[in-house]
C-alpha positions as CSV (number, residue, x, y, z in Angstrom):
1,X,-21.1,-83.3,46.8
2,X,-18.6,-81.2,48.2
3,X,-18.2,-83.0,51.3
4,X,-17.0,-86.0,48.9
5,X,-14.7,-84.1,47.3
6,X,-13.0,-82.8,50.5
7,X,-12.7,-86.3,51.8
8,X,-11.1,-87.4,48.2
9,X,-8.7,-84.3,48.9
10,X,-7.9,-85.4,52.4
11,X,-7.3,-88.8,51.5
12,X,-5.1,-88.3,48.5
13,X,-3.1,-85.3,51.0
14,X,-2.3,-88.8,53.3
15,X,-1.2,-90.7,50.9
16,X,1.1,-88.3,50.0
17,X,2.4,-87.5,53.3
18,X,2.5,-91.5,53.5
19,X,4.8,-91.4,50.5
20,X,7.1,-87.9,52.1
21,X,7.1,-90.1,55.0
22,X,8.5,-92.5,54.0
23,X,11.4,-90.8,51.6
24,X,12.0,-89.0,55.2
25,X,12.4,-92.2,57.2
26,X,14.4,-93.8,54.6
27,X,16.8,-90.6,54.8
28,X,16.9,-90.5,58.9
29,X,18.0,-94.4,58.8
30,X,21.2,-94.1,55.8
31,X,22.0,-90.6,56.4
32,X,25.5,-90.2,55.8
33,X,25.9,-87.7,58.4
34,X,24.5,-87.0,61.8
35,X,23.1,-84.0,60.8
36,X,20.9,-85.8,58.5
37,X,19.9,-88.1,61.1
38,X,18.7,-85.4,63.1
39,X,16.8,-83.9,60.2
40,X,15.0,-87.3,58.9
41,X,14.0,-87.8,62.5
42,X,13.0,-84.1,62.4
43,X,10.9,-84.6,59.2
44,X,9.3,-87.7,60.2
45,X,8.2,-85.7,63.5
46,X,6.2,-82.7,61.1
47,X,4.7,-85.1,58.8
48,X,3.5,-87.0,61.4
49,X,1.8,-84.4,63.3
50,X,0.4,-83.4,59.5
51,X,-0.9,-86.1,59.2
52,X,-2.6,-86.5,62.5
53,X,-3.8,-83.1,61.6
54,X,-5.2,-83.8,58.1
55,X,-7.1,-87.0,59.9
56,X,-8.5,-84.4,62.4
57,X,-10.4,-82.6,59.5
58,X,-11.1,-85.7,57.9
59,X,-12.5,-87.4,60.8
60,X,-14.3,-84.5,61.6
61,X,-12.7,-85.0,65.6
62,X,-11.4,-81.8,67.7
63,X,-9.3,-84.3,70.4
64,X,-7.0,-85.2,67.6
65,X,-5.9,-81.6,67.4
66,X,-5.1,-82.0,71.4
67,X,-2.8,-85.2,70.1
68,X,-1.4,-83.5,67.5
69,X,-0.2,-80.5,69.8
70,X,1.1,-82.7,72.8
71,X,3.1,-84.8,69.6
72,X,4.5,-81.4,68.2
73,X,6.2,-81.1,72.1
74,X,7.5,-84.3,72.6
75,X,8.9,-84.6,68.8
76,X,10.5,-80.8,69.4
77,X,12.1,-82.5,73.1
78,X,13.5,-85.5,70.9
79,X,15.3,-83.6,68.4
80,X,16.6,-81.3,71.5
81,X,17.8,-83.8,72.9
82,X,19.4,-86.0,70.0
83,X,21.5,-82.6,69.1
84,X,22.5,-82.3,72.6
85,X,23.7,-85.8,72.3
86,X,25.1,-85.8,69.4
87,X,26.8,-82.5,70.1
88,X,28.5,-84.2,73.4
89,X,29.5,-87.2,71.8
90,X,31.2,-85.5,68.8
91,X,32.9,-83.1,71.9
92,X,34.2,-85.7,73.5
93,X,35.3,-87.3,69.7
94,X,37.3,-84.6,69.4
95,X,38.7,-84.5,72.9
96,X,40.2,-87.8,72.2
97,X,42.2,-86.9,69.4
98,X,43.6,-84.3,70.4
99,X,44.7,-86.4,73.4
């Protein structure tokens, strides 16, 4: 009985990080600024670990949790390196008009 109600729970947590998800991805794509950009891209990375996470318990697997730690690097080395980027383009932005 409880077991059921812990999978219910699990499920309905997904579908709402399905629905955060996709408000985040939404926000990443028509961000106005680059800064939002940065932080939709940021947002999709967390939620996706989350969820990966939340499947973990669901599924009841312990190598998920592996996944979900080597996902939380390589998401923290993409948004390093889109600021980096972004920071050098808007660098050499400004280079230009001052020129």
């Amino acid at each position: 009985m409880i077991d059921r109600a812990y999978n219910i729970l699990f499920i309905v947590t997904l579908c709402a990080i399905g629905v955060m998800l996709f408000a985040a991805l939404i926000r990443s794509i028509r961000g106005p600024r680059t800064v939002d950009h940065i932080m939709g891209v940021n947002m999709t990375c967390t939620m996706t670990t989350l969820c990966i996470a939340v499947l973990a318990l669901l599924l009841d697997e312990s190598y998920l949790l592996d996944v979900c730690l080597i996902y939380v690097l390589i998401s923290f080395l993409a948004v390093v390196v889109l600021a980096k980027v972004f920071i050098n383009v808007n660098m050499h932005r400004k280079e230009d008009r001052h020129d």
